[in-house]
N, C-alpha and C positions, 0 to 999 in steps of 0.2 A: 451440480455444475462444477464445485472445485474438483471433483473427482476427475472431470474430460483435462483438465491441466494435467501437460507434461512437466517435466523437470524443469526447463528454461522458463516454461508460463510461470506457475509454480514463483520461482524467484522473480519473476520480474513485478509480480501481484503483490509478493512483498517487499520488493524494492518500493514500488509505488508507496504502498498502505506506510511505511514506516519514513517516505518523503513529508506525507501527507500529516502524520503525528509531527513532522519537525516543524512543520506550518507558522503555527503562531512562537514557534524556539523553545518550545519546553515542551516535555510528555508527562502527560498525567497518566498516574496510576491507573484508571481506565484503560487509556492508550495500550499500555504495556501487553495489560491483561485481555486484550482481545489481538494483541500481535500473538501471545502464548498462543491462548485460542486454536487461531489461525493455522501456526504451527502446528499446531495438533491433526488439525483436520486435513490439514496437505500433508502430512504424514512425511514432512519432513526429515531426513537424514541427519546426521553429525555434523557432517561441512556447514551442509544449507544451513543447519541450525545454528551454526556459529557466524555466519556470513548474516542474517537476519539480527543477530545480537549484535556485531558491530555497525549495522546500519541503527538500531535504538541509540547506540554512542555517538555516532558521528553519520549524520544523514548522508545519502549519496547524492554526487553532485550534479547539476544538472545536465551534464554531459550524459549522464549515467542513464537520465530517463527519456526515453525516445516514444511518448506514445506512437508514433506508427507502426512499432517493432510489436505492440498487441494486435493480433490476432482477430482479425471481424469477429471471428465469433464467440469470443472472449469479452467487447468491450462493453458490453453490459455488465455483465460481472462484473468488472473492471472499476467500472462506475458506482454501483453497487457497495460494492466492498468499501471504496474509498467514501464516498458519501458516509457509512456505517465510521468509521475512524474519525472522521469529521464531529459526525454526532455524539460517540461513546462520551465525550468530557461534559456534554453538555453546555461547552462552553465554545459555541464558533464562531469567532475569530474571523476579523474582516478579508486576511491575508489567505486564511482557506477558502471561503467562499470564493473571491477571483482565481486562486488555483484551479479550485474544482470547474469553475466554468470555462478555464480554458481549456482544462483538460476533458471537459465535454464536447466542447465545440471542434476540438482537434479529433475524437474520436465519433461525432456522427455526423 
């Protein structure tokens, strides 16, 4: 599935996944290494990959994330993925769980 991502999905999957790490205000080691991951697997570029590292510094702001701007056919994925970032620390955090459900409710 990440593969049908274009260039703009692509970032906006990581703008999400790395709002989503800022969640409870700190990234665990975990975190990081499945934003790497990720990168990897979206076969991200130079820019992207620098625009993805300073979202792990400084999350984007809520301006920034418009779930309607995902793609119907993307918001599984979407869900997916972020649910998996939620989980990687093992440790979830009251303030992700009401993210994630908005951001459920807004995408089905």
């Amino acid at each position: 599935m990440l593969k049908q991502l274009d260039k703009e999905d692509r970032l906006r999957l990581m703008k999400f996944v790395c709002s989503f790490a800022w969640a409870d205000l700190q990234i665990a080691e975990s975190e990081v290494k499945m934003v790497q991951k990720l990168v990897r697997k979206l076969k991200l570029d130079d820019d992207e990959k620098k625009q993805v590292e300073q979202w792990l510094e400084l999350p984007p702001t809520a301006e920034e994330l418009d779930p309607t701007q995902i793609p119907q056919e993307h918001r599984a994925l979407f869900l997916t993925t972020v649910r998996e970032m939620i989980e990687v620390d093992g440790d979830i955090a009251e303030e992700e769980v009401e993210n994630f459900e908005l951001l459920e409710q807004l995408l089905t």
